[in-house]
N, C-alpha and C positions, 0 to 999 in steps of 0.2 A: 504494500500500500504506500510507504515513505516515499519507493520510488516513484509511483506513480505520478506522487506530487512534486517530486524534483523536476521530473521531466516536463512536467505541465508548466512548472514557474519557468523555468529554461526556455521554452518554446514561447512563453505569453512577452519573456522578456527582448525575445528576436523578434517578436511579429510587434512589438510596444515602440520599440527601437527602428526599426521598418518605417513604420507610419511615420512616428516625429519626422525620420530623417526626409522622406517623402515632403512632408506638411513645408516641414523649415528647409527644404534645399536650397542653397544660393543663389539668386539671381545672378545672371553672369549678362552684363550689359553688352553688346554689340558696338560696332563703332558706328553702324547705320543708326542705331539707335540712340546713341549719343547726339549725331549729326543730327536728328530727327531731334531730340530733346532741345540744344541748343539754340534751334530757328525758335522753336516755342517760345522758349525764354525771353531770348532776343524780340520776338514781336512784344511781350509783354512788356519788358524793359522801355521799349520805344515807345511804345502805346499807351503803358501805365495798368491795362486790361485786354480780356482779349475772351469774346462768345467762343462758343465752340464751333457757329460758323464761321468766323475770322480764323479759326485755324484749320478748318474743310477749306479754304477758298488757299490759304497760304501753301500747305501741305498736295493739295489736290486729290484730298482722300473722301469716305462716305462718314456719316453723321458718326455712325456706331464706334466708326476706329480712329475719329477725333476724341469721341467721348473718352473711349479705352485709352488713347496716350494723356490726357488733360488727368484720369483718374490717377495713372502711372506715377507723372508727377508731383499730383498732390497726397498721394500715399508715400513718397519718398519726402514730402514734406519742401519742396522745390517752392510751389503755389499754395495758396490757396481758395477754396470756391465761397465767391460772396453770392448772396440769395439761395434758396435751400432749389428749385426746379424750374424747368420750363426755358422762356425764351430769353426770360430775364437774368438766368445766370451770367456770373460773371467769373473770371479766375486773374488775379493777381499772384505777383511777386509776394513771397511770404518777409 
């Protein structure tokens, strides 16, 4: 029976360890993505603010994966978003 619970802890603590490593893996930034990050900046720098269409029109990308990179760097704490939704958002320089 003792073994039975050794093995059980053994296995629960690879498959524990599994997940975290999974969940917390490293973002590893690209240099496109970098370059990508930077013009962002840069427009908001210049601008003071910047919709998420001003950075669809800059980028020449679709609504979804302007949202996804604006989210990017305000999780990395870059920007952040004034007004809570809608057309009235705004994302500044933190």
């Amino acid at each position: 029976m003792s073994i039975g619970i050794i093995i059980s802890f053994i296995l629960g603590a690879i498959v524990g360890f599994g997940v975290a490593w999974v969940i917390k893996k490293p973002q590893v930034v690209t240099s496109a993505e970098q370059d990508r990050n930077q013009k962002i900046i840069a427009y908001i720098r210049q601008n003071k603010e910047a919709s998420n269409d001003d950075i669809q029109e800059l980028l020449g990308i679709a609504d979804s994966t302007a949202t996804k990179y604006l989210q990017q760097l305000e999780d990395q704490g870059a920007i952040e978003q004034i007004g809570m939704r809608g057309r009235g958002v705004m994302y500044r320089l933190k």
